[in-house]
C-alpha positions as CSV (number, residue, x, y, z in Angstrom):
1,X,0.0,0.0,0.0
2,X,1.0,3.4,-0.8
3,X,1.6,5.9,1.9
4,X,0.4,9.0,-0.4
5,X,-2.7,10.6,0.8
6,X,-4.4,11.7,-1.9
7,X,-7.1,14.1,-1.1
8,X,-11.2,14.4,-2.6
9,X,-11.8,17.5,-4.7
10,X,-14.8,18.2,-4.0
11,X,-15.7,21.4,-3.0
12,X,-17.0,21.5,1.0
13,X,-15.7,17.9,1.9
14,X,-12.6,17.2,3.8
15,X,-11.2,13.6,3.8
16,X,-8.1,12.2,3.2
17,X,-8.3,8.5,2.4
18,X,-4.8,6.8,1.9
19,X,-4.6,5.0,-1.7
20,X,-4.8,1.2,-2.4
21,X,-5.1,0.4,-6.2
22,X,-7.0,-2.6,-5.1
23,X,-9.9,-0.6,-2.7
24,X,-10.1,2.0,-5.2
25,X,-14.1,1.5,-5.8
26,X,-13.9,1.9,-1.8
27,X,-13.3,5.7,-1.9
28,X,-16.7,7.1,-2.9
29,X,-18.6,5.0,0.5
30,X,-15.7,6.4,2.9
31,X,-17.4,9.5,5.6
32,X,-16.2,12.7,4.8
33,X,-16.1,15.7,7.2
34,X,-18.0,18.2,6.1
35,X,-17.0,21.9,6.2
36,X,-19.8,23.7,8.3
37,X,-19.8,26.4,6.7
38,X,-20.4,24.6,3.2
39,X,-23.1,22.1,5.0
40,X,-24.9,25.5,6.2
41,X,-25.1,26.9,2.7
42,X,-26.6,23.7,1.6
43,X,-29.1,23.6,4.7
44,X,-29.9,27.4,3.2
45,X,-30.8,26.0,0.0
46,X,-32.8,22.7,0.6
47,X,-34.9,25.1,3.4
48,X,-35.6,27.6,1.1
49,X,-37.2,25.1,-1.7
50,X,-38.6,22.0,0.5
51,X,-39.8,23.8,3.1
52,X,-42.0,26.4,2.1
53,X,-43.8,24.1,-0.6
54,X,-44.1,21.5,2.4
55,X,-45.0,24.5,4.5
56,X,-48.1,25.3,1.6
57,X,-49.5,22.0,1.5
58,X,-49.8,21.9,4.9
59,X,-51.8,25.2,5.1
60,X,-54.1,24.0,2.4
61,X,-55.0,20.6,4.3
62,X,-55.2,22.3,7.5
63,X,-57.0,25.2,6.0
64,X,-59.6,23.0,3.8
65,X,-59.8,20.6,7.2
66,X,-60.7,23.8,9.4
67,X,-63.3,25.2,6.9
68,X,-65.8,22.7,7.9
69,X,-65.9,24.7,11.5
70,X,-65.7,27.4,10.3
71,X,-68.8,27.1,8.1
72,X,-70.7,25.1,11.0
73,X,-70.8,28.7,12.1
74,X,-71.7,30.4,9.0
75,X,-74.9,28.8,8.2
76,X,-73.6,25.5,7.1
77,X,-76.2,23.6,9.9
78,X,-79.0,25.0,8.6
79,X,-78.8,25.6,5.1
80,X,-77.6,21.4,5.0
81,X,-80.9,20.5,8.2
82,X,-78.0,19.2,10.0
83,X,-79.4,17.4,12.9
84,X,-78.3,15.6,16.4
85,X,-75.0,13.9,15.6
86,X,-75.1,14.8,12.1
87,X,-71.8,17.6,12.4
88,X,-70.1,15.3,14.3
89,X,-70.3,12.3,11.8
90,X,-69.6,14.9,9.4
91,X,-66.3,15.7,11.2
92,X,-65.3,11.8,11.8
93,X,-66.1,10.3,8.5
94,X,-63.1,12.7,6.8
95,X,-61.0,10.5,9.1
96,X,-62.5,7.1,7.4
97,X,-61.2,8.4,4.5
98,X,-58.0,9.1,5.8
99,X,-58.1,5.6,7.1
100,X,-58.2,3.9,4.1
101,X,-55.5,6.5,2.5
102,X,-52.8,5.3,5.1
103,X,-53.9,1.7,4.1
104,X,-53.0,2.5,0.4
105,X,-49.8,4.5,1.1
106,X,-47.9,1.9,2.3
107,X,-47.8,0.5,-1.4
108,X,-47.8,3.4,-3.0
109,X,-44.7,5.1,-1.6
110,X,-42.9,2.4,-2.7
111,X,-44.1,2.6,-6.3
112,X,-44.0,6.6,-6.8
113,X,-41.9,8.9,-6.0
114,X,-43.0,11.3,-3.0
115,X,-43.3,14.3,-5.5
116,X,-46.2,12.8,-7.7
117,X,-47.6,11.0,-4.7
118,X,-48.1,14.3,-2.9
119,X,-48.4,16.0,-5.8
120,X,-51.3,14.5,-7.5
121,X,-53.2,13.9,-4.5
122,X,-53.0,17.7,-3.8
123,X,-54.8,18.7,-7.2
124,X,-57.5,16.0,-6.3
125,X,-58.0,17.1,-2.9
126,X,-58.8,20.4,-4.4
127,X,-60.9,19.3,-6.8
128,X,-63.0,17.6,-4.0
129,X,-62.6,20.6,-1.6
130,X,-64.7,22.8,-4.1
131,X,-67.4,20.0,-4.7
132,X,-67.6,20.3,-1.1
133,X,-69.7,23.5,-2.2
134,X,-72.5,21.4,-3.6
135,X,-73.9,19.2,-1.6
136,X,-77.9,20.2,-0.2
137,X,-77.8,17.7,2.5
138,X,-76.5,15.8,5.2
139,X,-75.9,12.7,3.2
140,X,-74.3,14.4,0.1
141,X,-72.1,16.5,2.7
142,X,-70.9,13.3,4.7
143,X,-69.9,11.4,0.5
144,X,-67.5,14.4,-0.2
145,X,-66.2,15.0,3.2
146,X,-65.0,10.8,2.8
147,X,-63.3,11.8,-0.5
148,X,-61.6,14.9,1.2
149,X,-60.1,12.3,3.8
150,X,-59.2,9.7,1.0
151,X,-57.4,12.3,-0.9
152,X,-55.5,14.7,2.1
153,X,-54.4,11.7,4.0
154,X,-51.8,10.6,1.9
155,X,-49.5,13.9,2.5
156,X,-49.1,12.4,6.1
157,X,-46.9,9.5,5.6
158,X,-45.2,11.3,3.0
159,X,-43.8,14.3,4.6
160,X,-42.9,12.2,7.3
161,X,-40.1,10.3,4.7
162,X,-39.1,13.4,2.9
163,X,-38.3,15.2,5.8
164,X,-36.3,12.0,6.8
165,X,-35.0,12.4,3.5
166,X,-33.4,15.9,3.6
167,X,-32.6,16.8,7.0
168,X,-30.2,15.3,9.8
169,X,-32.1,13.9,13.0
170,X,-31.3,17.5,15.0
171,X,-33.2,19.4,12.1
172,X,-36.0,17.2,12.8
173,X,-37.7,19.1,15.2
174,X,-37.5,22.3,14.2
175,X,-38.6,20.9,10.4
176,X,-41.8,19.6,11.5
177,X,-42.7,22.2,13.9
178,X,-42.6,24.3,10.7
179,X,-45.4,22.1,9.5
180,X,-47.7,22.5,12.3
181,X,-47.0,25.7,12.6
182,X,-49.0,25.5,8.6
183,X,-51.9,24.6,10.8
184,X,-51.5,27.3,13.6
185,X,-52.0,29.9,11.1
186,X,-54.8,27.9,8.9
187,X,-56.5,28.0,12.3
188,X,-55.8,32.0,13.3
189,X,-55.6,34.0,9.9
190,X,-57.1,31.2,7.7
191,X,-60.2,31.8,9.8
192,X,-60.6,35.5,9.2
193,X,-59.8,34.9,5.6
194,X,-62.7,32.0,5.8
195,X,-64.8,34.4,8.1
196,X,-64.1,37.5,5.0
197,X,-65.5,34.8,2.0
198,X,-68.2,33.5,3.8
199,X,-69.8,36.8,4.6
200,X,-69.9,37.9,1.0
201,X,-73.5,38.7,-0.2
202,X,-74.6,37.1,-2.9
203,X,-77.1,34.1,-4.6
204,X,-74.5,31.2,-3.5
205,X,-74.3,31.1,0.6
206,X,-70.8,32.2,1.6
207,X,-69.7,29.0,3.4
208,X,-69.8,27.5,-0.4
209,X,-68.2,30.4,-2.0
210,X,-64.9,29.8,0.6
211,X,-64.9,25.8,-0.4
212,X,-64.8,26.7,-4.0
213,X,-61.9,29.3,-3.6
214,X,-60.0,27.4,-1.0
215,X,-60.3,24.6,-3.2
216,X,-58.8,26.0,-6.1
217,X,-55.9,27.6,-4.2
218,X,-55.2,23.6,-3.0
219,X,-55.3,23.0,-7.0
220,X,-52.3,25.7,-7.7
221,X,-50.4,24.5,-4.7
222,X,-50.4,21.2,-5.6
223,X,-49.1,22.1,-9.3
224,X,-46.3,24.1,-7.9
225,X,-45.2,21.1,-5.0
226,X,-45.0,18.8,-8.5
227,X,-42.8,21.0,-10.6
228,X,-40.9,22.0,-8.2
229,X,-40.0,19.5,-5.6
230,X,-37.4,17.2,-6.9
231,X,-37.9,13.1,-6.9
232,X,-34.5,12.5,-5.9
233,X,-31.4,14.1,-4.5
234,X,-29.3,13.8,-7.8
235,X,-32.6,15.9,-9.2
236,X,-32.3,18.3,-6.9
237,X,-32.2,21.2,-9.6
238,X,-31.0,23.9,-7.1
239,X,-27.8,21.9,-5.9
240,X,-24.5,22.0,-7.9
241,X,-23.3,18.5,-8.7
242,X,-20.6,19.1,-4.8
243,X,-23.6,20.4,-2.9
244,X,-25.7,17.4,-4.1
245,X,-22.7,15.0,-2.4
246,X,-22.9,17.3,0.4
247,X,-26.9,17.1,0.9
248,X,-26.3,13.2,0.3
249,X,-23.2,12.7,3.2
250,X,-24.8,14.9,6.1
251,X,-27.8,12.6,6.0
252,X,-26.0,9.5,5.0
253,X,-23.6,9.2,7.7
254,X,-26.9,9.4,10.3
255,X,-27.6,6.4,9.7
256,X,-30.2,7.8,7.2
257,X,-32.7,5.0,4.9
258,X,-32.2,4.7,1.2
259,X,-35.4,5.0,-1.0
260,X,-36.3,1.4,-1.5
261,X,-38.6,0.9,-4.7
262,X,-39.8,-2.9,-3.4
263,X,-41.2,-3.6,-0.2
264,X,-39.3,-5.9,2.6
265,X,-41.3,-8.1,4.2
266,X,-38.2,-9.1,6.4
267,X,-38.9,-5.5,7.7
268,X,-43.2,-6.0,8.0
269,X,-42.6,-9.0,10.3
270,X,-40.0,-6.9,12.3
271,X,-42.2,-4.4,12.9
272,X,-45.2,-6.5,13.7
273,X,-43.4,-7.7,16.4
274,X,-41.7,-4.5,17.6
275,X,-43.8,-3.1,21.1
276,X,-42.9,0.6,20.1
277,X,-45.0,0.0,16.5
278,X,-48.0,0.0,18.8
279,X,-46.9,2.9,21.2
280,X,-46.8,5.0,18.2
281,X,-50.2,4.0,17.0
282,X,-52.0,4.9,20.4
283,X,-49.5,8.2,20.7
284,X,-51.7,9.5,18.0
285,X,-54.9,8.0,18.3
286,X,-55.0,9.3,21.9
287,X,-53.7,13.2,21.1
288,X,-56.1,13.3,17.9
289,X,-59.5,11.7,20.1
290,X,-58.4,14.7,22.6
291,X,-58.4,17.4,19.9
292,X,-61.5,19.8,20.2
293,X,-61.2,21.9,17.1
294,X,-64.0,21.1,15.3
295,X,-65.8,22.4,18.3
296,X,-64.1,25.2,19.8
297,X,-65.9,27.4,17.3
298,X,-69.3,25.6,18.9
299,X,-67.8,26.1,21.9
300,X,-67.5,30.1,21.5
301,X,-70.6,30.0,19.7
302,X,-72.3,28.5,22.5
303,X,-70.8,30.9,25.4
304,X,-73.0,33.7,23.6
305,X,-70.5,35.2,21.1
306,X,-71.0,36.2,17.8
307,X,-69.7,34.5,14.7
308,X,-67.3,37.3,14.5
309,X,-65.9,37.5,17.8
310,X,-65.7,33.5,17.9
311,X,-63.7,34.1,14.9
312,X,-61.4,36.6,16.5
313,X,-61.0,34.1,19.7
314,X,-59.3,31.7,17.3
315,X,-56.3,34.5,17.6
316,X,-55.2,34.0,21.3
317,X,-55.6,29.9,21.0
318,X,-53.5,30.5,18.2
319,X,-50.4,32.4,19.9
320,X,-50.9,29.8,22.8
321,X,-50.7,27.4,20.0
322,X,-47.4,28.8,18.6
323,X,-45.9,29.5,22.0
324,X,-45.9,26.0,23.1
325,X,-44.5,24.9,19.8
326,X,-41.7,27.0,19.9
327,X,-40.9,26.4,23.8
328,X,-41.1,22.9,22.7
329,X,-38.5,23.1,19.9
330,X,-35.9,25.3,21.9
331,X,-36.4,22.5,24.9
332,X,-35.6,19.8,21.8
333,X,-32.5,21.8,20.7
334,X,-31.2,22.5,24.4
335,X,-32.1,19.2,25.5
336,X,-31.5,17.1,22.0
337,X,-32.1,13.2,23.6
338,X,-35.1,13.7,26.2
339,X,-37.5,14.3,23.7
340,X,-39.8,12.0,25.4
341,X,-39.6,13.5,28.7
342,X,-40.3,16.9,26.8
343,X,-43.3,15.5,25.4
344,X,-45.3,14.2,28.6
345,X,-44.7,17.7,30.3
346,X,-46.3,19.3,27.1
347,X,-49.3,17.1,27.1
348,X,-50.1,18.5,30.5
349,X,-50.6,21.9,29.3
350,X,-54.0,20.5,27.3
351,X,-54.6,18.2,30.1
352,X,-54.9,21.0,32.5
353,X,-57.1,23.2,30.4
354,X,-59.6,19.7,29.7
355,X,-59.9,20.1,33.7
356,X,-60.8,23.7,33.8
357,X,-63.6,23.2,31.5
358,X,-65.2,20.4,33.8
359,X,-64.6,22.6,36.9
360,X,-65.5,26.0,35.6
361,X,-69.2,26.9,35.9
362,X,-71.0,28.3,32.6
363,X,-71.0,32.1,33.7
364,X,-67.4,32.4,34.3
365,X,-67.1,33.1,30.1
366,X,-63.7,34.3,29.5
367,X,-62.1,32.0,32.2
368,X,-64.1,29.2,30.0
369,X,-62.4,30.2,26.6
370,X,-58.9,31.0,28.0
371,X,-59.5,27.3,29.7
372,X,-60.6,26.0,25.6
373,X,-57.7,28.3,24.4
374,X,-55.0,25.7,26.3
375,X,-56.8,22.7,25.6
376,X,-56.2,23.3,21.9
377,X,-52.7,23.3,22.3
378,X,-51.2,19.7,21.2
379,X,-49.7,21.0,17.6
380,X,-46.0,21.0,19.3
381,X,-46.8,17.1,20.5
382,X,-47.6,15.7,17.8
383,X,-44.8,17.8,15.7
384,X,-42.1,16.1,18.4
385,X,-43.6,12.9,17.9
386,X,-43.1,12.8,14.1
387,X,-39.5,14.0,15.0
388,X,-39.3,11.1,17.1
389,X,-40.1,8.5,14.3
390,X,-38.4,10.0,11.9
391,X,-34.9,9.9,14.1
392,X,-35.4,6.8,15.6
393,X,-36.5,4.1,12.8
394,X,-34.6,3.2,9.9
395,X,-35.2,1.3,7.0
396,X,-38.1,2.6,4.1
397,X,-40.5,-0.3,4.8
398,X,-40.2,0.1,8.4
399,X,-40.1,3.7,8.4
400,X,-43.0,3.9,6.1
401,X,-45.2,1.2,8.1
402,X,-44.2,3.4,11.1
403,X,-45.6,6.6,9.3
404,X,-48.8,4.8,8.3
405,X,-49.3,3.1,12.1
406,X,-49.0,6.7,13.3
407,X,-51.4,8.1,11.0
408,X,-54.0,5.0,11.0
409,X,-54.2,5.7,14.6
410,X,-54.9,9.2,14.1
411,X,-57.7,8.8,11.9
412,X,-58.7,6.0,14.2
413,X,-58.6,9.1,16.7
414,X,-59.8,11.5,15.2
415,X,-63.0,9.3,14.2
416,X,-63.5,8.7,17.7
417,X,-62.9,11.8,19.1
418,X,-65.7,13.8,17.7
419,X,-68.3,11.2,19.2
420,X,-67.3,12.0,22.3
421,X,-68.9,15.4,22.3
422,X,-72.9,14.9,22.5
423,X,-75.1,17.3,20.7
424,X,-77.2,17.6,24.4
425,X,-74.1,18.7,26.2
426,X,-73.4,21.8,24.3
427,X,-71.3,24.3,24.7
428,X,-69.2,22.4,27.1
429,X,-69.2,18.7,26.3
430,X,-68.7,18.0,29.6
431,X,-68.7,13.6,29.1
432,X,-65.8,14.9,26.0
433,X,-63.9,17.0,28.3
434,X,-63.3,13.7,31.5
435,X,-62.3,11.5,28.6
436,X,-59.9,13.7,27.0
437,X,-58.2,14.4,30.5
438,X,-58.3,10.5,30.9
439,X,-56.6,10.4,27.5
440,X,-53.6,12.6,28.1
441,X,-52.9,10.7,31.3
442,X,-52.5,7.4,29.1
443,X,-50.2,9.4,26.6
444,X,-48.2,10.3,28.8
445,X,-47.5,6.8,30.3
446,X,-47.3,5.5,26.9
447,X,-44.5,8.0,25.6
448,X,-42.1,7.2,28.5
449,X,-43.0,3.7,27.9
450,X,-41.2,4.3,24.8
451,X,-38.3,5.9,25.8
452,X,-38.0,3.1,28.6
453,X,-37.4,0.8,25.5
454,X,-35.4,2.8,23.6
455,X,-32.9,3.5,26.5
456,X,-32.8,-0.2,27.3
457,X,-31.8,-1.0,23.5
458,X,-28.7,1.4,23.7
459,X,-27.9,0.3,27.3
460,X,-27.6,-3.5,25.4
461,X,-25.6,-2.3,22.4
462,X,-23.0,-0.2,24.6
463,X,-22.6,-2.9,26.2
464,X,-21.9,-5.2,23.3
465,X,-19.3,-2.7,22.0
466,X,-17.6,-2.1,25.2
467,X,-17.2,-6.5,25.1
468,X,-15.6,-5.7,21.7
469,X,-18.4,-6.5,19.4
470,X,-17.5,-4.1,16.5
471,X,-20.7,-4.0,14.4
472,X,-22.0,-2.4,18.2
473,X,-19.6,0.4,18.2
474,X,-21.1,3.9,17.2
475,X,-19.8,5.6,14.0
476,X,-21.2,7.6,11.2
477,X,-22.8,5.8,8.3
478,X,-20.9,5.4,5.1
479,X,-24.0,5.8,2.7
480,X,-27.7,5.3,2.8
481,X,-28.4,2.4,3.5
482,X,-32.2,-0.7,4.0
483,X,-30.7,-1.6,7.2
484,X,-33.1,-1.1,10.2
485,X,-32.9,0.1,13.2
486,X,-32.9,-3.4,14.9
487,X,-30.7,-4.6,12.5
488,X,-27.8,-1.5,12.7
489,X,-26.3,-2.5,16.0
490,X,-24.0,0.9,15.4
491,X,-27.3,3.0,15.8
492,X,-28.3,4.7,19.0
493,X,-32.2,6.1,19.4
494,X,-32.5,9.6,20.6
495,X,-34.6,9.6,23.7
């Protein structure tokens, strides 16, 4: 062997990699240091494209999800006869749809690429958001808020693999906070612009004129996410060929999964029989049967305040919303590996406004909303908790069965949860309100359950590597790579 060191022109990457003629096809799967200031530029670059299309398909599902209580409010009840339970099937049959999306996905991510997936399913969810303007009654209402499900529930799984995709497990956080953050400001500003459409006078009710224009905004957002969102990294248009290797070796070397066209059924059974597939299931179904924003407008509504002013209370949920998101981020960055422990002390901040509205009497009004105001607050939980998957599981089957186990169980959830709140108990659903503090309790012991696991399975593999069992040691990955987590004894969880 030849004692040159010869080093890697490429622009950002420092590694030098002593020659053998023989290992020469070795070079290109050695780790290379990356020069931070290079890696930032890149960061710069994939944020500014990926996330803000990411950031705009968010706001349209969240914005189109949200219009439904919006227009409950704006005349939607009576002009459809809505009746009893009808709203509230109304709210939980999207979710069936969204079931039976998450169902599909798991083939289909492995037989398109996440750009046309997403893509596509954006137009059509556009398409079916402004049919959501025709129907004349209940039953013709509950048929297209199915297909709204079936359509907008395939961005879940998605997103979920592209951020794994792009970003290193650090960015996670921050990454999909972003995301719900989409939601925060459907909810605040998206409800004012909702409120403005729905009260313009003409022969169509307003509700109807905001689902046709909402619907064609989710049409030209979708159009954009599909030209402009690359299929792979070598696409990745606004790299230059260095950056792309750059973008490819700050992920790789986490450990990160390769985009795997054919499913691995080694990897279905492994999951099947993994305990923390199962946490992650009731993680979600638990935090979406808690959520109460399909009724907080009712809520309001109920408490005496006008359709206006319930509109305007969405504002202060809202920067409760966004506080607690961003609280939660900074603790992930300060704290990087006791995300879990971060997560059961936010879930108490919904948990102790569920308690406030059983407690509170009727005529104690702006106690009652301020109470409803931190009961809406579980964005920044679930955003951890898809930084949590997306950290800790590796492989694409896995990952992606994970994705769709998350988001089964919040359809499953959020079918659930809006039978809990009984026409005859309005405005303050007290039955709803005990079960969702009931809920939060069992979160909570679930998501520590988890990291009870997790810590157990790096206690094991230190302890193989410090008996000299080299495949146990922790390195940086050389490339992406089908391994899974259970199967890459060199990867640690982040708790």
């Amino acid at each position: 062997m030849s004692s040159n060191l010869t080093e890697l022109p490429t622009d950002g990457l420092k590694a030098e990699i002593p020659m053998d003629e023989s290992k020469v096809d070795e070079i290109e799967h050695v780790v290379n240091e990356i020069d931070p200031a290079i890696e930032k530029r890149v960061l710069w670059k994939i944020d500014r494209v990926i996330m803000p299309l990411a950031i705009l398909v968010y706001f349209c599902q969240y914005l189109d999800k949200r219009g439904l209580a919006f227009a409950a409010i704006f005349g939607l009840k009576k002009d459809l006869h809505l009746q009893g339970q009808d709203y509230s099937w109304a709210s939980s049959i999207f979710y069936f749809g969204t079931l039976v999306s998450q169902i599909i996905s798991v083939k289909v991510l492995h037989m398109f690429s996440i750009k046309l997936y997403v893509g596509v399913t954006v137009v059509l969810w556009g398409g079916v958001m402004m049919a959501q303007a025709a129907p004349q009654k209940a039953a013709d209402l509950l048929a297209v808020r199915f297909l709204l499900g079936l359509m907008e529930g395939s961005a879940y799984p998605a997103f979920v693999l592209m951020i794994s995709f792009w970003y290193r497990k650090a960015e996670h956080p921050s990454r999909f906070a972003l995301l719900a953050a989409a939601d925060i400001f459907a909810q605040g500003l998206g409800g004012l612009f909702l409120y403005g459409l729905s009260s313009i006078k003409s022969s169509i009710q307003g509700w109807r004129i905001a689902m046709l224009i909402t619907g064609s905004i989710s049409i030209c957002i979708g159009l954009l996410f599909t030209y402009f969102i690359p299929s792979k990294m070598e696409n990745a248009w606004f790299l230059t060929k260095e950056e792309k290797q750059i973008a490819h070796d700050r992920v790789a070397r986490e450990h990160a999964s390769s985009h795997e066209r054919h499913f691995q059924w080694n990897q279905f059974w492994e999951t099947f029989k993994d305990p923390k597939f199962y946490l992650v299931f009731f993680w979600a179904f638990l935090l979406c049967a808690c959520t109460v924003l399909n009724f907080g407008t009712l809520i309001l509504n109920g408490l005496g305040y006008s359709s206006f002013i319930t509109t305007v209370l969405q504002l202060p949920a809202c920067a409760m919303q966004a506080t607690c998101l961003i609280l939660a981020v900074l603790s992930c960055k300060k704290f990087p590996n006791h995300r879990g422990v971060i997560q059961a002390i936010c879930a108490l901040v919904p948990l102790v406004g569920s308690i406030l509205l059983q407690t509170l009497p009727y005529e104690n009004k702006w106690p009652l909303a301020g109470s409803l105001w931190l009961t809406t607050c579980n964005y920044h939980i679930l955003s951890v908790n898809l930084s949590i998957i997306s950290s800790n599981i590796k492989g694409h089957t896995r990952k992606t069965l994970f994705s769709t186990a998350y988001y089964i169980g919040y359809a499953t959830g959020c079918i659930v949860g809006p039978q809990l709140f009984r026409d005859k108990e309005a405005p303050l659903y007290k039955s709803a309100m005990r079960a969702i503090s009931s809920m939060y309790g069992i979160y909570i012991l679930f998501m520590l359950a988890f990291m009870v696991l997790c810590k157990m399975e790096n206690a094991r593999r230190d302890k193989l590597a410090a008996e000299g069992n080299e495949e146990a040691v922790p390195r940086p990955a050389a490339n992406y790579d089908n391994k899974t987590d259970m199967q890459d004894l060199s990867f640690r969880y982040v708790l």
